[in-house]
N, C-alpha and C positions, 0 to 999 in steps of 0.2 A: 504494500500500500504506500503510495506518495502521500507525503506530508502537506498540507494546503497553507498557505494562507487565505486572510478572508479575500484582501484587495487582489491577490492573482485568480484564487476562484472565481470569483465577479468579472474581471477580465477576459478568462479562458471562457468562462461562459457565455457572454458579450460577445466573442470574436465567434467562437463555434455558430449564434443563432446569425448572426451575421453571412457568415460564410455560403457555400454550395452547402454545406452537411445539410442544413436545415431543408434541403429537398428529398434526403435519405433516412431522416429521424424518424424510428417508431414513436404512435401515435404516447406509447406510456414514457418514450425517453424526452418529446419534446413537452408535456406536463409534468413530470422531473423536472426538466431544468427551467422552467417557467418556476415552478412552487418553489425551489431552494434556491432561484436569484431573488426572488420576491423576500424571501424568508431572510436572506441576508441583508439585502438594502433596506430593510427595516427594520432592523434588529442595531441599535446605535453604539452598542459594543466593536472593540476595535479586534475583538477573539472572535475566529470561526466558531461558531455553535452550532455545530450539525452532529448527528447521531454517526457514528462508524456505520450503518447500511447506508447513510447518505453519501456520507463518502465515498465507502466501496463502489458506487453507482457513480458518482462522480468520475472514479478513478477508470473505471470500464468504459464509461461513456467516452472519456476523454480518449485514452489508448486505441479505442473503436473511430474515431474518429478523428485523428490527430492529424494525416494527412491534408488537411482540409486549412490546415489554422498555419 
C-alpha cells in the first residue's frame, strides 16, 4: 500500500477525473472517487482521514489507471 497525502490525493484524483480514464471508469470507481474527493475537501483537517478500504481502493484505482495521469 502507498502512503497518501491528503493534498497529493486530491490532486491525483483531480488529474485522473480530468484525464481520458474518466471514459474507462467503472460506474462504482467513478462514485468512489466523487465520495472520497468530496469527503476530503470538506473535511478542514490538514490529515488524510480515510478508512484503509479507502485507500486500498484509492491505491488500485490509481495503479489501474496510472497510464493516463
Amino acid at each position: 500500500m502507498v502512503i497518501f497525502t491528503k493534498p497529493g490525493a486530491i490532486i491525483k484524483i483531480q488529474l485522473l477525473q480530468g484525464s481520458q480514464a474518466r471514459n474507462y471508469f467503472e460506474s462504482k470507481e467513478r462514485l468512489f472517487l466523487q465520495t472520497v474527493l468530496s469527503k476530503m475537501q470538506n473535511d478542514s483537517s490538514i490529515d488524510l482521514n480515510i478508512t484503509n478500504e479507502e485507500k486500498n481502493m484509492l491505491d488500485i484505482i490509481f495503479k489501474k489507471y496510472d497510464k493516463y495521469l
